[in-house]
DSSP file (Angstrom, degrees, kcal/mol; ACC not computed):
  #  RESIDUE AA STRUCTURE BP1 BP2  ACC     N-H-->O    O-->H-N    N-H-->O    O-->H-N    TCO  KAPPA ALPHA  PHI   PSI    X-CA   Y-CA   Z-CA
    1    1 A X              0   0    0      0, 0.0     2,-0.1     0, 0.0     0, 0.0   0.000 360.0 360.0 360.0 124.0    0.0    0.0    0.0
    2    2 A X        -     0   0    0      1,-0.1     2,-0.3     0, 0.0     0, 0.0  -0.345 360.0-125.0 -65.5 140.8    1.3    3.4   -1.1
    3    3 A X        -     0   0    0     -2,-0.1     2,-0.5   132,-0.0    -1,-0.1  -0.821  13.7-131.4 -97.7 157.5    1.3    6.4    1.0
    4    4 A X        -     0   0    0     -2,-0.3   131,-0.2     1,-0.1     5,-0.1  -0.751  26.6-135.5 -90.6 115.6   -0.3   10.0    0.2
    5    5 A X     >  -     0   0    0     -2,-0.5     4,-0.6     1,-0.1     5,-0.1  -0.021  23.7-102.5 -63.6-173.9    1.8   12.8    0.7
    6    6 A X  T  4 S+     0   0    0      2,-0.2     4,-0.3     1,-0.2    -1,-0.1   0.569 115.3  59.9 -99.2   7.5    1.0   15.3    2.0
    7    7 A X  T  > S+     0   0    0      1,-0.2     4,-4.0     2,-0.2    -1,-0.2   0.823 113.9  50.5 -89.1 -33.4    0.4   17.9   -0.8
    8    8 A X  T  4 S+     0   0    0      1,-0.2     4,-0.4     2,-0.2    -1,-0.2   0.557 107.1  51.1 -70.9  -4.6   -2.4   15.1   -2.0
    9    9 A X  T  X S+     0   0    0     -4,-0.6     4,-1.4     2,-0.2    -1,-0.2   0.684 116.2  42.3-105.4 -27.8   -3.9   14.9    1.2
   10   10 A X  H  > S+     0   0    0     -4,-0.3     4,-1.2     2,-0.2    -2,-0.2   0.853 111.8  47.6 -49.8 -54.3   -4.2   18.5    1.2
   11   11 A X  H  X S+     0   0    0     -4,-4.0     4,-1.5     2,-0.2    -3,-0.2   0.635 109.3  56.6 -62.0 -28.1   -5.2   19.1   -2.0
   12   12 A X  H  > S+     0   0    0     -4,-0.4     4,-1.2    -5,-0.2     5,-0.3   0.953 108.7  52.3 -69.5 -66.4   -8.0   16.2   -1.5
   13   13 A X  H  X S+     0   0    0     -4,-1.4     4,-0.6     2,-0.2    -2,-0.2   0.672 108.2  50.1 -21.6 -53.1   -9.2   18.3    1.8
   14   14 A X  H  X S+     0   0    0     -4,-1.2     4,-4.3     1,-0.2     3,-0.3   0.978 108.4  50.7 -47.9 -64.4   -9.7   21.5   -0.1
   15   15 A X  H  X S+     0   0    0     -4,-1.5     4,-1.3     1,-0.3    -2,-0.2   0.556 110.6  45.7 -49.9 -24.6  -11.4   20.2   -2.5
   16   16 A X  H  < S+     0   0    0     -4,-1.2    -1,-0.3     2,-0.2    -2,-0.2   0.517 111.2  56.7 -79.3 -30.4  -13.8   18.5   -0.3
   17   17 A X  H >X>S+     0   0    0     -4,-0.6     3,-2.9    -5,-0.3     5,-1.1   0.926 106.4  45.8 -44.8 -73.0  -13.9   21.5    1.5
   18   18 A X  H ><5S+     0   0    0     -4,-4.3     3,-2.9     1,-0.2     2,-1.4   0.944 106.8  61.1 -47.6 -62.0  -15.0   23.6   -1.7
   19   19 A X  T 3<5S+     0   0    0     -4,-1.3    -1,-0.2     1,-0.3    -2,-0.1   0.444 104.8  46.1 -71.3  13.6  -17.5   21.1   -2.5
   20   20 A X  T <45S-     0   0    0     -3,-2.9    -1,-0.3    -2,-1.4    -2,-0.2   0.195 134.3 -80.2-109.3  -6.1  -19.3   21.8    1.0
   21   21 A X  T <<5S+     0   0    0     -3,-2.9    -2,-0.2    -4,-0.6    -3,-0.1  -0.267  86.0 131.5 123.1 -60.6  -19.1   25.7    0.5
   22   22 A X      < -     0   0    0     -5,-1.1    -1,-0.4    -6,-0.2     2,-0.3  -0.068  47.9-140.1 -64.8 147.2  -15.9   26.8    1.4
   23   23 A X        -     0   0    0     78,-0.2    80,-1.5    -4,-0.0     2,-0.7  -0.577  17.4-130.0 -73.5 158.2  -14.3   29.1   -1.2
   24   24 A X  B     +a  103   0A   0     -2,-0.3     2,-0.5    78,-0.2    80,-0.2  -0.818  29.4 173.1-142.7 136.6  -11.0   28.7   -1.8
   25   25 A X        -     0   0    0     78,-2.6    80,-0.5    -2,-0.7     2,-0.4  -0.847  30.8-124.2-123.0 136.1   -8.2   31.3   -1.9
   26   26 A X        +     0   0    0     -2,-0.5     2,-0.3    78,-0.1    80,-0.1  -0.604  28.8 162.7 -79.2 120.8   -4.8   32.1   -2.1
   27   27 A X        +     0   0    0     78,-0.5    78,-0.2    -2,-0.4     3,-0.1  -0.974   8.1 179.7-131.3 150.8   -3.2   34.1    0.6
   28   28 A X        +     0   0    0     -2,-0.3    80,-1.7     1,-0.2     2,-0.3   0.794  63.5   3.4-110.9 -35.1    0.9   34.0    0.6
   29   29 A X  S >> S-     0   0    0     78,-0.2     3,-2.6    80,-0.1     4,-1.2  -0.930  84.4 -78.0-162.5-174.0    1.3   36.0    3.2
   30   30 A X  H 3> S+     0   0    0     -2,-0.3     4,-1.0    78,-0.3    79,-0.0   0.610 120.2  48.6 -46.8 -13.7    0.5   38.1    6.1
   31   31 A X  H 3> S+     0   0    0      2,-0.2     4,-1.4     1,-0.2     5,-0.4   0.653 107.2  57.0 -86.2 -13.5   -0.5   41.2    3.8
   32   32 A X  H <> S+     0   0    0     -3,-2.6     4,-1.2     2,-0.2    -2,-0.2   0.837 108.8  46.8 -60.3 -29.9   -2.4   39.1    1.9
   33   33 A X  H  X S+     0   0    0     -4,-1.2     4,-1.9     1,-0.2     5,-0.3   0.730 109.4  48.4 -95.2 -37.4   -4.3   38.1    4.8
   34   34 A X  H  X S+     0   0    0     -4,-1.0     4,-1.6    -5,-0.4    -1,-0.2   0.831 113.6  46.4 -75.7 -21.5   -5.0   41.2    6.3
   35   35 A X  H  X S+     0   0    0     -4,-1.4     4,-2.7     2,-0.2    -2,-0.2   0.848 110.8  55.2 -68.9 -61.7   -6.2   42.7    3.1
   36   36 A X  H >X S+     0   0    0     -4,-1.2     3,-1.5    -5,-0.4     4,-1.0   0.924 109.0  49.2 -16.9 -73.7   -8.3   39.3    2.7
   37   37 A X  H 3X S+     0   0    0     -4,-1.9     4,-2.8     1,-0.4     5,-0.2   0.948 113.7  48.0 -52.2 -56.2  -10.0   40.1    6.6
   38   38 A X  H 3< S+     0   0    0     -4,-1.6    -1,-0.4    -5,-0.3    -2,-0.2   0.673 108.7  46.0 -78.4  -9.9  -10.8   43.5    5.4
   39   39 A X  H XX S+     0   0    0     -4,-2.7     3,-9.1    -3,-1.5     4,-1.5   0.883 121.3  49.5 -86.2 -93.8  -12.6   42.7    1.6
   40   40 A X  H 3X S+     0   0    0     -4,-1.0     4,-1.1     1,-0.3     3,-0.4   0.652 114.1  38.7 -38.6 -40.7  -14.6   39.8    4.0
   41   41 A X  H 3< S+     0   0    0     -4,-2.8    -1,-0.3     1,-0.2    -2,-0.2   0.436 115.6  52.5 -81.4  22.3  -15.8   42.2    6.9
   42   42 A X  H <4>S+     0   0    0     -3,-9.1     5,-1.0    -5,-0.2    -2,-0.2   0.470 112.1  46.4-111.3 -21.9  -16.4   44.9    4.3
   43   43 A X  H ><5S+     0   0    0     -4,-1.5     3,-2.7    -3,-0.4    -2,-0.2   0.839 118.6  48.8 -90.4 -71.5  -18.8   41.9    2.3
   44   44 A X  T 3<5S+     0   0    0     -4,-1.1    -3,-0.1     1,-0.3    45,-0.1   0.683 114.4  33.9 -55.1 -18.9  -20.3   41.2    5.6
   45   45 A X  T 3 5S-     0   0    0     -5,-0.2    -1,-0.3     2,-0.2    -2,-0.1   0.382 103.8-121.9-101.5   4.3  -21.3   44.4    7.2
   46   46 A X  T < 5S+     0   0    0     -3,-2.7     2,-0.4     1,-0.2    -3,-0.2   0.983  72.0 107.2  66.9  51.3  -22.2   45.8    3.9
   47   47 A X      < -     0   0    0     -5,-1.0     2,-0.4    -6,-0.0    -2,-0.2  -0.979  62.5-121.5-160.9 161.3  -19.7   48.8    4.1
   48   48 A X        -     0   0    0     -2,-0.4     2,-0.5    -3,-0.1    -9,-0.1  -0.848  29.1-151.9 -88.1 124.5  -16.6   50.3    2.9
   49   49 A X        -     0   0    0     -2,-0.4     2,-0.1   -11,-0.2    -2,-0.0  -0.866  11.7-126.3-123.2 167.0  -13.6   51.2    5.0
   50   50 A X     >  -     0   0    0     -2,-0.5     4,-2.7     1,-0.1     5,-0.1  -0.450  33.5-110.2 -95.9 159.3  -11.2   53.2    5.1
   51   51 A X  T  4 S+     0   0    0      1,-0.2    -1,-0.1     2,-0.2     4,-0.1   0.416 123.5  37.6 -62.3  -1.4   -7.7   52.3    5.5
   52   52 A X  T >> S+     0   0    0      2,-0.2     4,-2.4     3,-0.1     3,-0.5   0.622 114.8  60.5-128.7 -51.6   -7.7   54.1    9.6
   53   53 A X  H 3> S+     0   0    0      1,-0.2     4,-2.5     2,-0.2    -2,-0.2   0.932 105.0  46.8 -31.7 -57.4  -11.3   52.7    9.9
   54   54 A X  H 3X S+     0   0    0     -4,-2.7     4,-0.7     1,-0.2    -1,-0.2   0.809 110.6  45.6 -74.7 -19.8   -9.8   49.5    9.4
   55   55 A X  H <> S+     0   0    0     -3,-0.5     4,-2.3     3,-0.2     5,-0.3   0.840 104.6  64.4 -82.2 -42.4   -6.7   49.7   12.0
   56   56 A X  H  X S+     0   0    0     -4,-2.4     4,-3.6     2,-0.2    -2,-0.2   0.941 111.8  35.6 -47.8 -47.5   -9.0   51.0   14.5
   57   57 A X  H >< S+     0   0    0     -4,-2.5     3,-2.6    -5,-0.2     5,-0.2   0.673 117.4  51.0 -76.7-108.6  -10.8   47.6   14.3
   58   58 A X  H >< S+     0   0    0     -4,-0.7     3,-1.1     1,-0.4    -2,-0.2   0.246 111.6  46.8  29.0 -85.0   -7.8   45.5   13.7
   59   59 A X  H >< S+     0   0    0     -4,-2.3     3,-1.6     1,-0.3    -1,-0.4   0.843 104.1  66.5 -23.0 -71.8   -6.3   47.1   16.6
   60   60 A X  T << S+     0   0    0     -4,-3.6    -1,-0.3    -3,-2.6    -2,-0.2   0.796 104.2  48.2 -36.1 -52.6   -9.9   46.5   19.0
   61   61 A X  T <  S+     0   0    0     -3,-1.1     2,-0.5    -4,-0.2    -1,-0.3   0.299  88.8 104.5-112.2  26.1   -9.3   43.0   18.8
   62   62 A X  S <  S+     0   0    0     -3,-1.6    -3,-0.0    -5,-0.2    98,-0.0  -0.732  73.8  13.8 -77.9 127.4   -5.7   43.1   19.8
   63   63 A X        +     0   0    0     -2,-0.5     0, 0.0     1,-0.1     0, 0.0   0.045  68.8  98.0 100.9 167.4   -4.9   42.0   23.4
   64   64 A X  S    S-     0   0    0      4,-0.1    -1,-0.1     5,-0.0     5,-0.1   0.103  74.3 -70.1  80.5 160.1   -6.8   40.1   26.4
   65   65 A X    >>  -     0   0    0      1,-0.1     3,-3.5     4,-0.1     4,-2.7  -0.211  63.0 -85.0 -98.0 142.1   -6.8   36.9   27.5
   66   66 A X  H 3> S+     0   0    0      1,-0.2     4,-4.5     2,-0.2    -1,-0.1   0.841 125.7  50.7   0.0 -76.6   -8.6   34.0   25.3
   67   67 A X  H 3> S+     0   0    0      1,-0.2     4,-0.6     2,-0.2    -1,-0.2   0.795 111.7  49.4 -65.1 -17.4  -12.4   34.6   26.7
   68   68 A X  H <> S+     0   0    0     -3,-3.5     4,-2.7     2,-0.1    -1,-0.2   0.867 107.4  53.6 -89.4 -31.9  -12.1   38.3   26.0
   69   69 A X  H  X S+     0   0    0     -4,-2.7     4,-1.5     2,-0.2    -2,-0.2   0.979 112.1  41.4 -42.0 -67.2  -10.9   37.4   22.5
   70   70 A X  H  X S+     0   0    0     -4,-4.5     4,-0.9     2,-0.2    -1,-0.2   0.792 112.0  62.1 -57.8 -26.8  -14.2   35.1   21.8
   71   71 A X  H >X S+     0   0    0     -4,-0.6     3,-1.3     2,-0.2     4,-0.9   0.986 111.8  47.8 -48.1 -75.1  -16.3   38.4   23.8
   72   72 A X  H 3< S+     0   0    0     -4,-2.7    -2,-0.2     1,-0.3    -1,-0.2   0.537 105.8  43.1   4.3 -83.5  -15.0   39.8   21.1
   73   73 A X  H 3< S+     0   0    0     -4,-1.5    18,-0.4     1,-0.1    -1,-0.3   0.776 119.2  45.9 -30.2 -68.5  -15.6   37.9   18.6
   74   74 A X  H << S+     0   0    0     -3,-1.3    -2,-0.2    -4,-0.9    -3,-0.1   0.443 105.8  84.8 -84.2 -21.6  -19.4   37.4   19.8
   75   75 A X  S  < S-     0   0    0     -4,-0.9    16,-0.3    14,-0.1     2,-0.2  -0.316  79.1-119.9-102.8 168.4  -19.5   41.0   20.4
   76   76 A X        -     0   0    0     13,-0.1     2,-0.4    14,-0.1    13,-0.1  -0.695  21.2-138.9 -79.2 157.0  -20.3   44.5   17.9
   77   77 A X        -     0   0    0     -2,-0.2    11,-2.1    11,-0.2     2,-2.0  -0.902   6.0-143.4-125.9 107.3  -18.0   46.8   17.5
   78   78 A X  B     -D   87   0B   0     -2,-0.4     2,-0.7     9,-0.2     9,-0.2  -0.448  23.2-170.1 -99.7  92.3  -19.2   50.4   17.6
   79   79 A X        -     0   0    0     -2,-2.0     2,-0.5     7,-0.7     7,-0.3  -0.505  15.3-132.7 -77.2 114.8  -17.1   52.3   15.1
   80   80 A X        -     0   0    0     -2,-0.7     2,-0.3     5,-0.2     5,-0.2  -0.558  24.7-178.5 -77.3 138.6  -17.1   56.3   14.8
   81   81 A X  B >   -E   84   0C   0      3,-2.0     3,-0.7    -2,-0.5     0, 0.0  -0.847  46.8-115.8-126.3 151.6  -17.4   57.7   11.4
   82   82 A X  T 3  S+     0   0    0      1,-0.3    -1,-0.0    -2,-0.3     3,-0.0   0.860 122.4  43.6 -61.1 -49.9  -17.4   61.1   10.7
   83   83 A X  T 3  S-     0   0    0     -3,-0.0     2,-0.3     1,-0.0    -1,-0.3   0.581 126.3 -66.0 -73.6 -11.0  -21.3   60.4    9.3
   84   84 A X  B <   -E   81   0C   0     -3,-0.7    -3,-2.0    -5,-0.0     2,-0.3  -0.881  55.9 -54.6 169.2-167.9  -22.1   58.2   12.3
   85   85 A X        +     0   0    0     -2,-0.3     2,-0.3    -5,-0.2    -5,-0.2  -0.883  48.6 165.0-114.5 144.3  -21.8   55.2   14.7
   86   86 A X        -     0   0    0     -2,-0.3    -7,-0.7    -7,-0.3     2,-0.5  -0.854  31.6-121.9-122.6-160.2  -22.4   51.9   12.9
   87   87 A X  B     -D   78   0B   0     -2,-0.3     2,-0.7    -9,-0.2    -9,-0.2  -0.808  14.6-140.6-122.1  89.1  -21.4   48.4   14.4
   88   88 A X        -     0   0    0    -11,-2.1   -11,-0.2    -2,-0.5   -43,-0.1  -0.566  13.0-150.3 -74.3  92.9  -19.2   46.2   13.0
   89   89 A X        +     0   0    0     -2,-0.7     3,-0.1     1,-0.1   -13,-0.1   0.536  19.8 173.9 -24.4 158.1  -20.0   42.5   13.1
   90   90 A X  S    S+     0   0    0      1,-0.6     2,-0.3   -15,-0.1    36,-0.2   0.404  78.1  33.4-123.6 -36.4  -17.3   39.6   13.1
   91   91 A X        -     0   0    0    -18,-0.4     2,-1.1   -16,-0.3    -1,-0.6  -0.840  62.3-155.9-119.5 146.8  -19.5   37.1   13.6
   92   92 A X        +     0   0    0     -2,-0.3     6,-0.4     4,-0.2     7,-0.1  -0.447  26.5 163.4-126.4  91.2  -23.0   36.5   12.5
   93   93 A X  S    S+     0   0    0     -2,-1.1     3,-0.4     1,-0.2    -1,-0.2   0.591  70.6  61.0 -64.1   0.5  -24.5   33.9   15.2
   94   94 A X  S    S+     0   0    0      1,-0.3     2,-0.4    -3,-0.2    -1,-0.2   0.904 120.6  18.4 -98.9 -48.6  -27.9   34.5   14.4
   95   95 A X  S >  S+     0   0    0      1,-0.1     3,-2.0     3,-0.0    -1,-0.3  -0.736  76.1 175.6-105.2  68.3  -27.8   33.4   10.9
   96   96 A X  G >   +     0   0    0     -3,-0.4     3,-1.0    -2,-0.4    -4,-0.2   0.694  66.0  78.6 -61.8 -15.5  -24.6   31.3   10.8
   97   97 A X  G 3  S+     0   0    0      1,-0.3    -1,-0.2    -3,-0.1     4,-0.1   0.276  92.3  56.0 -61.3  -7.1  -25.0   30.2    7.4
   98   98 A X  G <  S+     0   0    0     -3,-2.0    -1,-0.3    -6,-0.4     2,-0.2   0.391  71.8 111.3-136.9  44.4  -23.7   33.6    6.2
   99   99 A X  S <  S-     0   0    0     -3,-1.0     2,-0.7    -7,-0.1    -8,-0.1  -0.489  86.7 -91.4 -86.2 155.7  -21.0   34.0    7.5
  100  100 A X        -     0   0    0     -2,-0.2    24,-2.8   -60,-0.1    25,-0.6  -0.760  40.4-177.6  -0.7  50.3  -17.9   33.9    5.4
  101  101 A X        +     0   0    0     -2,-0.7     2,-0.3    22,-0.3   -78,-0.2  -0.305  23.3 158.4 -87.1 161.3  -16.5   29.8    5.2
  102  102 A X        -     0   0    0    -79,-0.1    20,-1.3    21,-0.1     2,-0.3  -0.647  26.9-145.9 176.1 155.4  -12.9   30.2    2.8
  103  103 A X  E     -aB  24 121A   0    -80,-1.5   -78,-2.6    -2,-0.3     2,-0.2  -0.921  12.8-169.9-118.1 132.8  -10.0   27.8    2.8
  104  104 A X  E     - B   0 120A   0     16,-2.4    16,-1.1    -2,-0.3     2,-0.4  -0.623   7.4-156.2-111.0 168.1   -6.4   28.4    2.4
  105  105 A X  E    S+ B   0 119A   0    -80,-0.5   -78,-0.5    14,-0.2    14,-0.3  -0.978  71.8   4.0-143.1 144.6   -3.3   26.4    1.8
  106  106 A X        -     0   0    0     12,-1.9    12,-0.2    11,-0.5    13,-0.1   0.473  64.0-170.9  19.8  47.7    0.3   27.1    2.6
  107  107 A X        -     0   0    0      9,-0.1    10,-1.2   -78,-0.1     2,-0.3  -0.286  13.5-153.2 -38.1 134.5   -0.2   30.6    4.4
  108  108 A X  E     -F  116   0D   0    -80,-1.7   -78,-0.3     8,-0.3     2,-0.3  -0.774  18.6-179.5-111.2 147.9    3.9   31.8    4.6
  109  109 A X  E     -F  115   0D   0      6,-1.3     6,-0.8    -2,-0.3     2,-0.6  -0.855  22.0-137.5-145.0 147.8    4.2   34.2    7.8
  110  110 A X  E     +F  114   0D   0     -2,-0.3     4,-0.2     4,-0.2     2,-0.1  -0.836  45.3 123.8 -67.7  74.5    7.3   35.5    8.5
  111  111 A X  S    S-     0   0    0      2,-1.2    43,-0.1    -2,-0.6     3,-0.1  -0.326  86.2 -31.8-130.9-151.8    8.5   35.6   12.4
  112  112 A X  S    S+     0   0    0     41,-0.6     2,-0.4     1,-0.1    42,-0.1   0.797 139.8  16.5 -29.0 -43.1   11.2   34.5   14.3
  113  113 A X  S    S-     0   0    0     40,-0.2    -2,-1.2    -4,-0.0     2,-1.2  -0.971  95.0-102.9-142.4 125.6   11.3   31.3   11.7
  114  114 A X  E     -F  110   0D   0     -2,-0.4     2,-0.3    -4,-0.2    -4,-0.2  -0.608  48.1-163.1 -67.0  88.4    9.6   31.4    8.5
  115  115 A X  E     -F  109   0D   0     -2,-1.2    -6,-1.3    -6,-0.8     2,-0.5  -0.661   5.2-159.9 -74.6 119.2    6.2   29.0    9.3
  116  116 A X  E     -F  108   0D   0     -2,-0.3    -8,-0.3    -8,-0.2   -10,-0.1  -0.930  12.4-137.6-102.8 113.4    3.9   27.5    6.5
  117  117 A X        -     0   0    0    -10,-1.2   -11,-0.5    -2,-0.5     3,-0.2  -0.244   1.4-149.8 -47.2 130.1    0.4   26.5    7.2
  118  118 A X  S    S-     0   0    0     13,-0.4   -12,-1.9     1,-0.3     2,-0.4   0.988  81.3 -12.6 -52.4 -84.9   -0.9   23.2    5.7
  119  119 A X  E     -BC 105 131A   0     12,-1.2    12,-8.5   -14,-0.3     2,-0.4  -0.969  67.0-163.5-149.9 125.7   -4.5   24.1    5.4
  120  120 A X  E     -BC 104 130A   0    -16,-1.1   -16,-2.4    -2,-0.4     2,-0.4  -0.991   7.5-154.4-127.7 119.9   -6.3   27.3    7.0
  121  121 A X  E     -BC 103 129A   0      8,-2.1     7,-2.8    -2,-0.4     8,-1.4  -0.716  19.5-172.5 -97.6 138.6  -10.2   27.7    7.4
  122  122 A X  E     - C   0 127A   0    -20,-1.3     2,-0.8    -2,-0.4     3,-0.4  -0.922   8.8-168.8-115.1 110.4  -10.6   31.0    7.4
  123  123 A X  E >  S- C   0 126A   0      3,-1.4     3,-2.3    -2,-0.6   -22,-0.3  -0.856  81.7  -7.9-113.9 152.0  -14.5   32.7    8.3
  124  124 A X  T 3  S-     0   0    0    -24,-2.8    -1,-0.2    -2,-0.8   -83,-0.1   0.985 133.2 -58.1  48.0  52.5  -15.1   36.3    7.8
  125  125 A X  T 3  S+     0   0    0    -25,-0.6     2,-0.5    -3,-0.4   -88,-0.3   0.561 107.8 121.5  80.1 -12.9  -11.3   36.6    7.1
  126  126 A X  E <   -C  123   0A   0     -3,-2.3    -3,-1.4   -36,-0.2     2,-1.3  -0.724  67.0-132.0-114.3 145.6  -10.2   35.4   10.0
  127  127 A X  E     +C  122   0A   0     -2,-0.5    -5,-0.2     1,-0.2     3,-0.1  -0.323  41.2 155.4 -88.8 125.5   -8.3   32.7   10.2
  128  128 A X  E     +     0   0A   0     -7,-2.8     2,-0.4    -2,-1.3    -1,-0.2   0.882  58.3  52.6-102.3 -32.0  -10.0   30.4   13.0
  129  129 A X  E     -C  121   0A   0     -8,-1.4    -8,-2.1    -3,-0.2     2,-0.4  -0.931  53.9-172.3-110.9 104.7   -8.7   27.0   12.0
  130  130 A X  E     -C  120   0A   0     -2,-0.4     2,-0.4    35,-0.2   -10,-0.2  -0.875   6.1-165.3-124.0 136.5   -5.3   25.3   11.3
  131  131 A X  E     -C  119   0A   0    -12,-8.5   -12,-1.2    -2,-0.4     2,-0.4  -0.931   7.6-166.1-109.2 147.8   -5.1   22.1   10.1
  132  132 A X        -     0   0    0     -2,-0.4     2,-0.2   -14,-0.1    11,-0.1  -0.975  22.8-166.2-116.0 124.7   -1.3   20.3   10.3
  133  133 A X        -     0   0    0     -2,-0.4     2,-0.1  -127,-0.1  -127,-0.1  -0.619   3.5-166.3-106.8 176.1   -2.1   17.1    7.8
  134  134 A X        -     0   0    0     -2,-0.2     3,-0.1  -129,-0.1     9,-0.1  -0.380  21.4-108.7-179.0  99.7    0.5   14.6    8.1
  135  135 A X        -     0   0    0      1,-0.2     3,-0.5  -131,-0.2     2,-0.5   0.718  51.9 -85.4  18.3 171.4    1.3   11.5    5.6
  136  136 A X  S    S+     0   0    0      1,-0.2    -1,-0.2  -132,-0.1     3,-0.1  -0.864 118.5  43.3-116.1 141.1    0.4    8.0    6.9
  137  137 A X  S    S+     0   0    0      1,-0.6    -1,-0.2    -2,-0.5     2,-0.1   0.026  90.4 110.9 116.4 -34.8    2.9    6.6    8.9
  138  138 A X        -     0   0    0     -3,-0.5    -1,-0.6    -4,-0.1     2,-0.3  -0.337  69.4-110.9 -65.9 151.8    3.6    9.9   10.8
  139  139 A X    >>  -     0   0    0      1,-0.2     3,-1.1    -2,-0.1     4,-0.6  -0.873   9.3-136.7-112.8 157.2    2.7   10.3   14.6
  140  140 A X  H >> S+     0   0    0     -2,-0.3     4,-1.3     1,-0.3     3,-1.0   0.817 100.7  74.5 -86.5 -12.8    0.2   12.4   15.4
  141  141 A X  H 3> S+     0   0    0      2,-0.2     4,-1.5     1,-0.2     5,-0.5   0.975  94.5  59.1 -40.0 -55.4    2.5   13.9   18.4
  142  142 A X  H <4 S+     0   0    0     -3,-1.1     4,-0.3     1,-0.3    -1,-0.2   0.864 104.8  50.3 -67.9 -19.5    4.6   15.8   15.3
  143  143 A X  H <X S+     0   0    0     -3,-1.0     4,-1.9    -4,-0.6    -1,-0.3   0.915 116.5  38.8 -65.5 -32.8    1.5   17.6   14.3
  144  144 A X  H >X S+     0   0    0     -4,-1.3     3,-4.3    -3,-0.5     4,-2.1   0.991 112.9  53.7 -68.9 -59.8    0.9   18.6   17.7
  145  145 A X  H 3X S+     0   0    0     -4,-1.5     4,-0.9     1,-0.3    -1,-0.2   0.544 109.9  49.8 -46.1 -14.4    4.3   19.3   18.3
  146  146 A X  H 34 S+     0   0    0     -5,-0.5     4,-0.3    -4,-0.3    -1,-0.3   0.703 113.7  45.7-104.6 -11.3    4.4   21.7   14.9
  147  147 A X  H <X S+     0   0    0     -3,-4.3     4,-1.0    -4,-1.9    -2,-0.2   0.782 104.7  59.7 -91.9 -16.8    1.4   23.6   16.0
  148  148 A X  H >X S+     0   0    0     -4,-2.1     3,-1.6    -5,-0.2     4,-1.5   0.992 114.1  38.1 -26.5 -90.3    2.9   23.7   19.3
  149  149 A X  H 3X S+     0   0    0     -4,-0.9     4,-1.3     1,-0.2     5,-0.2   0.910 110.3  54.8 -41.9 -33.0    6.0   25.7   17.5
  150  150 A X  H 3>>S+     0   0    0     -4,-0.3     4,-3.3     2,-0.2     5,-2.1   0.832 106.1  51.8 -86.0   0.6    4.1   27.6   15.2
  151  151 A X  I <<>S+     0   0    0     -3,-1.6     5,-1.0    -4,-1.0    -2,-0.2   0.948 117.8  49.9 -83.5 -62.6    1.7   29.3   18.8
  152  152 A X  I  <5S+     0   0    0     -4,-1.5    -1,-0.2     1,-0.2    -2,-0.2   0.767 125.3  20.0 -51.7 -26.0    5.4   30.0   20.0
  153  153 A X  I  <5S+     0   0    0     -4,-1.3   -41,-0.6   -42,-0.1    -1,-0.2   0.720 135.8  18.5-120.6 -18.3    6.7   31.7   16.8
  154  154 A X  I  X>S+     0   0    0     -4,-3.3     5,-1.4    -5,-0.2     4,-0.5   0.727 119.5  47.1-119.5 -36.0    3.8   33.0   14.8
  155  155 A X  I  4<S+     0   0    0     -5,-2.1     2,-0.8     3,-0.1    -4,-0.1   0.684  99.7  69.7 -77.8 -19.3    0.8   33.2   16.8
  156  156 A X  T  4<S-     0   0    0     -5,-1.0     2,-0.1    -6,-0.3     4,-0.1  -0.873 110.3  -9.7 -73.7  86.0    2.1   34.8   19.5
  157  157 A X  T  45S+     0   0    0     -2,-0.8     3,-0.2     1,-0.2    -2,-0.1   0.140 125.0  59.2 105.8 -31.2    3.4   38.7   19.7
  158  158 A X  T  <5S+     0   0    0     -4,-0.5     2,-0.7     1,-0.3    -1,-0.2   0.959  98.1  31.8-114.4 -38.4    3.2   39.2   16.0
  159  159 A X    >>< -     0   0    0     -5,-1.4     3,-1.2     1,-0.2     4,-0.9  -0.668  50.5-167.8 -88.0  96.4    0.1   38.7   14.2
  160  160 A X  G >4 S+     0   0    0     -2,-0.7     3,-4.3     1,-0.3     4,-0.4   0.896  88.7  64.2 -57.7 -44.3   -3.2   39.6   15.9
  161  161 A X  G >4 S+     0   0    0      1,-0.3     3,-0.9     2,-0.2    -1,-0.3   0.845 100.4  46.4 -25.8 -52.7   -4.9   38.1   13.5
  162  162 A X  G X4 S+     0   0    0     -3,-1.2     3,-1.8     1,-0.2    -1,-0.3   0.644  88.8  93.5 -68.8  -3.7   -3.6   34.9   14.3
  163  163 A X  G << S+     0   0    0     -3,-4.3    -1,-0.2    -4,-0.9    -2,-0.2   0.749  80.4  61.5 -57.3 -50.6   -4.3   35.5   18.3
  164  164 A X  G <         0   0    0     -3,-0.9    -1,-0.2    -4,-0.4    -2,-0.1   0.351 360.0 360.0 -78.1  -6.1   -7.6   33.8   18.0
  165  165 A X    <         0   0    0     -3,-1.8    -1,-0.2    -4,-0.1   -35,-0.2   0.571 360.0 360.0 -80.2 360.0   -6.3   30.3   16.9
C-alpha cells in the first residue's frame, strides 16, 4: 500500500472542502491576509472602510486573555465615522450560514522562523482553524508538536490576526 503525501492529502481536503461551500483562496502572506479580513468584513457588514477605519478595528481586537478574545468575537464593535456610529460585526451567530467559510493552503508568515500552514479555514477573514495534515505513517504527536512551534513563533506577539487560533 502506497502512501499519500501530504500535498495530496491536502489538496484532497480543499477540495472537499469547496465542495461543502468553502471558497477557496490564495493568501501567501500576512499582507495578503490582512487585506483578505478587510474585503470579507467589508462583504459582511455591507460597508466600505477606510484604511484608519480599518486599523482602529484591527487594533480593537488586539490583546486580552482567550475569553475576551471570543467576547470579542461574539461582540459588535461600535465604530465612529465622521457620518455616524455603525457596528461592525465579526461574527453573524444569528444566521450562521452567512458567515464567510474560505480555505487556504500554505499561508507563509514571516517571524522568528519562517512558518507555513498546511490548510487554514478562514471565516469572515479570520483565520479560525489550522489544520497540520501529516502522511500516513507519521505520529500524530509531530502535528501537535508543529502547532505547538508555530503558537510559539507565529501566533504569538506578531500577528493579531492569528491571536484567535
Amino acid at each position: 500500500m502506497s502512501t499519500q503525501s501530504e500535498a495530496v492529502l491536502e489538496e484532497q481536503l480543499i477540495k472537499q472542502l469547496v465542495e461543502n461551500g468553502y471558497e477557496s483562496i490564495v493568501i501567501n502572506d500576512e499582507k495578503d491576509l490582512n487585506a483578505n479580513f478587510k474585503r470579507q468584513l467589508e462583504k459582511l457588514n455591507k460597508i466600505s472602510l477606510t484604511d484608519d477605519e480599518f486599523t482602529r478595528i484591527y487594533n480593537h481586537l488586539d490583546g486580552g486573555s482567550k475569553f475576551d478574545k471570543a467576547k470579542k468575537l461574539r461582540d459588535r464593535y461600535a465604530l465612529e465615522r465622521e457620518d455616524g456610529t455603525v457596528y461592525i460585526k465579526f461574527l453573524n451567530q444569528k444566521d450562521w450560514c452567512k458567515n464567510l467559510f474560505q480555505v487556504s493552503n500554505q499561508i507563509t508568515i514571516q517571524g522568528k522562523y519562517e512558518n507555513r500552514y498546511d490548510v487554514t479555514l478562514l471565516i469572515n477573514g479570520l483565520p479560525l482553524v489550522q489544520i497540520e495534515l501529516k502522511r500516513r505513517g507519521n505520529t500524530l504527536k509531530e502535528a501537535f508538536n508543529q502547532i505547538g512551534r508555530y503558537m510559539r513563533h507565529s501566533y504569538k506577539g506578531l500577528l493579531i490576526i492569528f491571536k484567535f487560533l
